[in-house]
VEXDO-584405 format. One line per field, with one value per residue (C-alpha): chain; x, y, z. Coordinates in nm, 3 decimals, decimal comma. Each point is the difference from the previous one (the first is absolute). Layout:
% residues N
torse = c(A / ...)
px = c(X / ...)
py = c(Y / ...)
pz = c(Z / ...)
% end
This chain:
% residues 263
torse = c(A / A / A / A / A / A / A / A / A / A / A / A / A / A / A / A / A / A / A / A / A / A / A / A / A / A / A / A / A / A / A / A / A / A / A / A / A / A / A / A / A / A / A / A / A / A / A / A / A / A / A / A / A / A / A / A / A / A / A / A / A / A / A / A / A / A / A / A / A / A / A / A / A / A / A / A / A / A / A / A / A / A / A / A / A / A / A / A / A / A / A / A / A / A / A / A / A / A / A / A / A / A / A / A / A / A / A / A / A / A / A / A / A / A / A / A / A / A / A / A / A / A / A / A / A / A / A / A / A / A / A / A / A / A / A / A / A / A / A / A / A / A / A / A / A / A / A / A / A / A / A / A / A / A / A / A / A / A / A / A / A / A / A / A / A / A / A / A / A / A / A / A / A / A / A / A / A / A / A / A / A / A / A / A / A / A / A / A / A / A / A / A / A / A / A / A / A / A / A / A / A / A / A / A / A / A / A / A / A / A / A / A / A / A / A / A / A / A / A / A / A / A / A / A / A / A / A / A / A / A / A / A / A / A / A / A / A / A / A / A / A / A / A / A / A / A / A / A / A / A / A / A / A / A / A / A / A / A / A / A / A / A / A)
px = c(-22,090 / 0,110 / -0,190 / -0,332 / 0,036 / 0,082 / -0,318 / -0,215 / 0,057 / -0,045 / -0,346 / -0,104 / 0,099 / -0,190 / -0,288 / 0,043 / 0,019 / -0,296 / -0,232 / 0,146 / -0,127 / -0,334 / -0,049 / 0,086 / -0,256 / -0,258 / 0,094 / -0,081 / -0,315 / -0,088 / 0,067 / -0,197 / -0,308 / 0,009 / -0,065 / -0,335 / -0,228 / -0,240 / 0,300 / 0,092 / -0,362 / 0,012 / 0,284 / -0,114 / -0,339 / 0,120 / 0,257 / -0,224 / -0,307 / -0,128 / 0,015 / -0,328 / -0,073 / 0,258 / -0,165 / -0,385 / 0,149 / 0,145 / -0,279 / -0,201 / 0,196 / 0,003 / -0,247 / -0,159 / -0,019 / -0,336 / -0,101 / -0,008 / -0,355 / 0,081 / -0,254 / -0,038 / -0,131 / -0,377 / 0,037 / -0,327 / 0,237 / 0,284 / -0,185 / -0,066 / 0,364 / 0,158 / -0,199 / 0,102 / 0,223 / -0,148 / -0,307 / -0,110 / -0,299 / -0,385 / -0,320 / -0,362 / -0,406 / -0,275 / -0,262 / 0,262 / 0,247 / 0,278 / 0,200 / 0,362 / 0,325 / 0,240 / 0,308 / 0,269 / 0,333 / 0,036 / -0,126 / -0,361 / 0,018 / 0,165 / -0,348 / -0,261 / 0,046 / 0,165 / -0,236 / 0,129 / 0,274 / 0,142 / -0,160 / -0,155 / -0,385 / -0,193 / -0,202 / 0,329 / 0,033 / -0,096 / 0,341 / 0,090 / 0,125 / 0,365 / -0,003 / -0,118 / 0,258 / -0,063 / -0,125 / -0,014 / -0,256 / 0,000 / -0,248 / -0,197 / 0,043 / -0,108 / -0,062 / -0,056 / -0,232 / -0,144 / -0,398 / -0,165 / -0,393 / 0,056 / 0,031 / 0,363 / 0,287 / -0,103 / -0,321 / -0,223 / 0,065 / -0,242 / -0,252 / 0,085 / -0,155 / -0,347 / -0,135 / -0,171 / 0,336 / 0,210 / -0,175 / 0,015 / 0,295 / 0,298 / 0,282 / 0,268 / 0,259 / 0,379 / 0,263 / 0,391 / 0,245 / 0,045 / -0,335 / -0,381 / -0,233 / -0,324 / -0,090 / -0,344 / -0,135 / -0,062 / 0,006 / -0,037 / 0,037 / 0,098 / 0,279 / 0,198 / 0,331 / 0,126 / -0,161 / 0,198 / 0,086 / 0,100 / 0,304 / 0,138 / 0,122 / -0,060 / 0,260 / -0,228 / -0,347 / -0,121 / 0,089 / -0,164 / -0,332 / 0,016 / 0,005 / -0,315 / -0,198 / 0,045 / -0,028 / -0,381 / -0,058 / -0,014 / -0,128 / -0,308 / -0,061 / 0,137 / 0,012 / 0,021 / 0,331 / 0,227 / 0,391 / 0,212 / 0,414 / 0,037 / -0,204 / 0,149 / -0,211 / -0,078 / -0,077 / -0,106 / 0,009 / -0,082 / -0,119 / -0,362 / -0,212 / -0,221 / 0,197 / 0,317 / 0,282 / -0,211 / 0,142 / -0,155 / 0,105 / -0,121 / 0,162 / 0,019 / 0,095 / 0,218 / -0,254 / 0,185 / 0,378 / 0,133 / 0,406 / 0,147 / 0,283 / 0,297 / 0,016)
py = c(13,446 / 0,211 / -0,168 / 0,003 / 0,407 / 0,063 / -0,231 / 0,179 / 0,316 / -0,079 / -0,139 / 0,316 / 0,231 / -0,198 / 0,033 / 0,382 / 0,084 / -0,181 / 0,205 / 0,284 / -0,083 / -0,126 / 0,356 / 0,169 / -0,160 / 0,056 / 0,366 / 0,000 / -0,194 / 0,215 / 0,326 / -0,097 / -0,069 / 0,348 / 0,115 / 0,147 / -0,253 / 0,282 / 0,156 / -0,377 / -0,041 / 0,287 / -0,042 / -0,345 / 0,155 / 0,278 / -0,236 / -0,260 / 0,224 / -0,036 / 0,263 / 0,007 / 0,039 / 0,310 / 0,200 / -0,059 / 0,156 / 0,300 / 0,066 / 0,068 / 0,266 / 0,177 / 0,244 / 0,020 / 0,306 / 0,164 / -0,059 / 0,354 / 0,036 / 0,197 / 0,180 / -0,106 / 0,188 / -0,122 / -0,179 / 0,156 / 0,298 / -0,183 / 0,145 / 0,357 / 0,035 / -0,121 / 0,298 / 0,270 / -0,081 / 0,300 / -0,204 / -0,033 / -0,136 / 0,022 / 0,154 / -0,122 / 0,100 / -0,164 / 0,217 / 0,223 / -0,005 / 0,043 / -0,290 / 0,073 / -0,094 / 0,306 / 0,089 / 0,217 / 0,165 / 0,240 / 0,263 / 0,147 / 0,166 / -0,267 / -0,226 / 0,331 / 0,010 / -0,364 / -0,317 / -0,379 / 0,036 / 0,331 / 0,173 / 0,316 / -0,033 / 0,275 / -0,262 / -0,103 / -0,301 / -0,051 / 0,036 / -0,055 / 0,319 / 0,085 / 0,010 / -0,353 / -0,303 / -0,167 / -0,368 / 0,012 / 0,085 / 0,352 / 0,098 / 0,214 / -0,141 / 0,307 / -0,041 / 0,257 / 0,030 / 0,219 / 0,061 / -0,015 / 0,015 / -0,349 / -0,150 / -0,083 / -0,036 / 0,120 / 0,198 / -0,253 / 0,107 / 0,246 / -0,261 / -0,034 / 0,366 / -0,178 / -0,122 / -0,369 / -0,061 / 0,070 / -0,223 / -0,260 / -0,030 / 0,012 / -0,223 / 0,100 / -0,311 / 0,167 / -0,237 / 0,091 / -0,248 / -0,211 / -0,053 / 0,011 / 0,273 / 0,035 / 0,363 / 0,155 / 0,350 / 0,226 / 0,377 / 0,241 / 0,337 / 0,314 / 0,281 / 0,241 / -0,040 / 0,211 / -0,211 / -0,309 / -0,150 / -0,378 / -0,146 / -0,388 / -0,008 / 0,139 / 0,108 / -0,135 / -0,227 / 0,314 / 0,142 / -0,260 / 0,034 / 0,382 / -0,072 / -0,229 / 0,226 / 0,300 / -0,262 / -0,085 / 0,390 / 0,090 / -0,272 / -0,039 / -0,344 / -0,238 / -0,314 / -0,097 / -0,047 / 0,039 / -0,040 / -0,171 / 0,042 / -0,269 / 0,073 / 0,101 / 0,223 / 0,046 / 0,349 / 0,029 / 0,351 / 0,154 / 0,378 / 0,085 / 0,300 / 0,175 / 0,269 / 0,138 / -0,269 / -0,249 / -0,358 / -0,287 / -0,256 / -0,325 / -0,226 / -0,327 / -0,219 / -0,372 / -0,248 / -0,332 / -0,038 / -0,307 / 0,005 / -0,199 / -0,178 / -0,139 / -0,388)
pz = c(5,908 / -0,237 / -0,303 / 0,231 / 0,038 / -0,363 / -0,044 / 0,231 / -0,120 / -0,351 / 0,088 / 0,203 / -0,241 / -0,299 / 0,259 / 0,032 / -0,389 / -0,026 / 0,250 / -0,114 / -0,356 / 0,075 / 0,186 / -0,338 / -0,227 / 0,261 / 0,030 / -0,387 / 0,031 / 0,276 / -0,248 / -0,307 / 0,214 / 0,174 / -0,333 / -0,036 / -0,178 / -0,146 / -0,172 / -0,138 / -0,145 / -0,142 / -0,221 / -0,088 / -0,100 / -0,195 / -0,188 / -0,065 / -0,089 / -0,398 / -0,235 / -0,042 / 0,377 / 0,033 / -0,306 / 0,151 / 0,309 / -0,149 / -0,238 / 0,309 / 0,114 / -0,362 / -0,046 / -0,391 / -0,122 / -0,114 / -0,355 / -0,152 / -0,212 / -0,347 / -0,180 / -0,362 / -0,310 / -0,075 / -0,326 / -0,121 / -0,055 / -0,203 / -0,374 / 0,157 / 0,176 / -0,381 / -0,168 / 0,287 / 0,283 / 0,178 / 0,074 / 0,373 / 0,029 / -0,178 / 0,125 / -0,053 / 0,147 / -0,116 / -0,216 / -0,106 / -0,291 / 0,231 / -0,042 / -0,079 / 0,049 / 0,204 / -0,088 / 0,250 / -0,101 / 0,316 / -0,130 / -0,038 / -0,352 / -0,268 / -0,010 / -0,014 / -0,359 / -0,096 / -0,007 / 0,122 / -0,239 / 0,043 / -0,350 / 0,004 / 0,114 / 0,150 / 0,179 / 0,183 / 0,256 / 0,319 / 0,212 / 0,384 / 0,172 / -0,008 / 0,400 / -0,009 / -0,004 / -0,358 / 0,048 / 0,378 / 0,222 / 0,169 / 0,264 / -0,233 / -0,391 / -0,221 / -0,339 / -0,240 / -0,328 / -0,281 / 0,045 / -0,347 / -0,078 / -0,193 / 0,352 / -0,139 / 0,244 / 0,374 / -0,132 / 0,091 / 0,375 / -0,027 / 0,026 / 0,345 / 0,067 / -0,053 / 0,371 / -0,156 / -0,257 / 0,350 / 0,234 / -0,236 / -0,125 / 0,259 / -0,136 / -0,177 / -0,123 / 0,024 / 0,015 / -0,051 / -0,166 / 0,354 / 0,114 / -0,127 / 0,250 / 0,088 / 0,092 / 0,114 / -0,059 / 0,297 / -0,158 / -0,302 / 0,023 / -0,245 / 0,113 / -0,142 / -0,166 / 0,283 / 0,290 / -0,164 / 0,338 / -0,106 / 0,190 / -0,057 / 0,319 / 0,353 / 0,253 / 0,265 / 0,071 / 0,140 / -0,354 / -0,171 / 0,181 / -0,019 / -0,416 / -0,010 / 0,269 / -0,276 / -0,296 / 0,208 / 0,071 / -0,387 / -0,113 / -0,245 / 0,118 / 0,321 / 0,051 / 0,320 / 0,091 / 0,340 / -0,102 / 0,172 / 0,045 / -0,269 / -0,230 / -0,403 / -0,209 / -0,383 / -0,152 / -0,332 / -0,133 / -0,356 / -0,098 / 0,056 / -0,135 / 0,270 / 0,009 / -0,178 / 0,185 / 0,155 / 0,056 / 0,094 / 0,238 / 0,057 / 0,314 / 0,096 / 0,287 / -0,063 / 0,133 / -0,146 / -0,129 / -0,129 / -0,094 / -0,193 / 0,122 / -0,154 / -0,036)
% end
């Protein structure tokens, strides 16, 4: 009897360890599939994703930054800029002799008495205001020249006093060392050194049109013009001898620009 109880209870506790297993590894199972299956894909994706997959998808999010345009010197001024570095720019109007290249150093009295390369020459050169800013464009661009009865440097501007020479004539070819200008004549007129009124820049639009409505009520000639806020300006002004002190002034307004941009 003895032998049969030992046996029985060996069996029934060989039965009992092996529920109790079989409940563990189901427990397990049960564990591993309560795991979300979005957060398993995931992981597999992102493992197994290529290199060239993962860098389109970041590049997308990357923003490129703006290419920055640079203005470049014209070349057509390389030979000029090698003879005087204090060159900004050349002037030229058809069916006059003005065609020249100008020359700024700041200030308005070293080129009244020193041609293109800085010698002593009554004639002078024809120079951009000291108030202006050298090779780049101001609002109003003056430039300044002798007047002499050989039509040499800006005294063929008096030509511009004749009604049939102004009408016909209106465009004036500035360009500074960055870009190459188209400009059109609206007004001449003659004042006296102490009515010089020319500004390069205005604190205000208002400003601005308050210049060009005196520029049009002294003027010898008009053409018809209505300035806007954006508009930039060219004076020309050289002596002039109606009376003792007289100056003439010729302006222009920039009807085409074309820069030139670095490559």
């Amino acid at each position: 009897m003895n032998i049969k109880r030992i046996i029985i209870l060996i069996i029934t506790t060989t039965l009992i360890i092996f529920a109790m297993l079989s409940a563990s590894s189901c427990d397990f199972v049960k564990f591993v599939d309560d795991t979300p299956r979005s957060s398993l894909s995931d992981e597999s994706e992102t493992t197994d994703m290529p290199s060239e997959i993962i860098n389109e998808t970041t590049s997308e999010s990357v923003t490129e930054p703006p290419i920055e345009r640079v203005l470049a010197v014209n070349p057509k001024f390389n030979n000029l800029l090698s003879l005087n570095k204090n060159v900004v720019g050349d002037i030229k109007i058809d069916n006059t002799g003005i065609w020249y290249p100008i020359v700024f150093d700041g200030t308005n009295e070293y080129y009244l008495k020193r041609d293109f390369y800085g010698r002593n020459d009554k004639y002078g050169s024809i120079f951009m205001d000291m108030t202006n800013h050298g090779a780049l464009l101001s609002k109003n661009t003056i430039l300044h020249g002798h007047n002499f009865s050989d039509g040499r440097m800006f005294g063929d501007l008096e030509k511009f006093k004749q009604e049939d020479f102004f009408n016909s004539n209106k465009t004036v070819i500035f360009n500074n060392l960055y870009s190459d200008m188209e400009w059109e004549i609206f007004s001449v007129y003659v004042i006296h050194a102490d009515d010089y009124f020319l500004l390069s820049a205005f604190q205000s639009d208002e400003d601005f049109f308050a210049f060009i409505e005196r520029v049009k009520s002294i003027s010898i000639f008009w053409r018809d013009y209505t300035p806007s806020a954006d508009d930039y300006i060219l004076s020309l002004h050289t002596c002039s001898y109606e009376f003792d002190d007289a100056h003439t002034i010729v302006h222009a307004r920039l009807v085409s620009k074309i820069d030139n941009w670095e490559e």
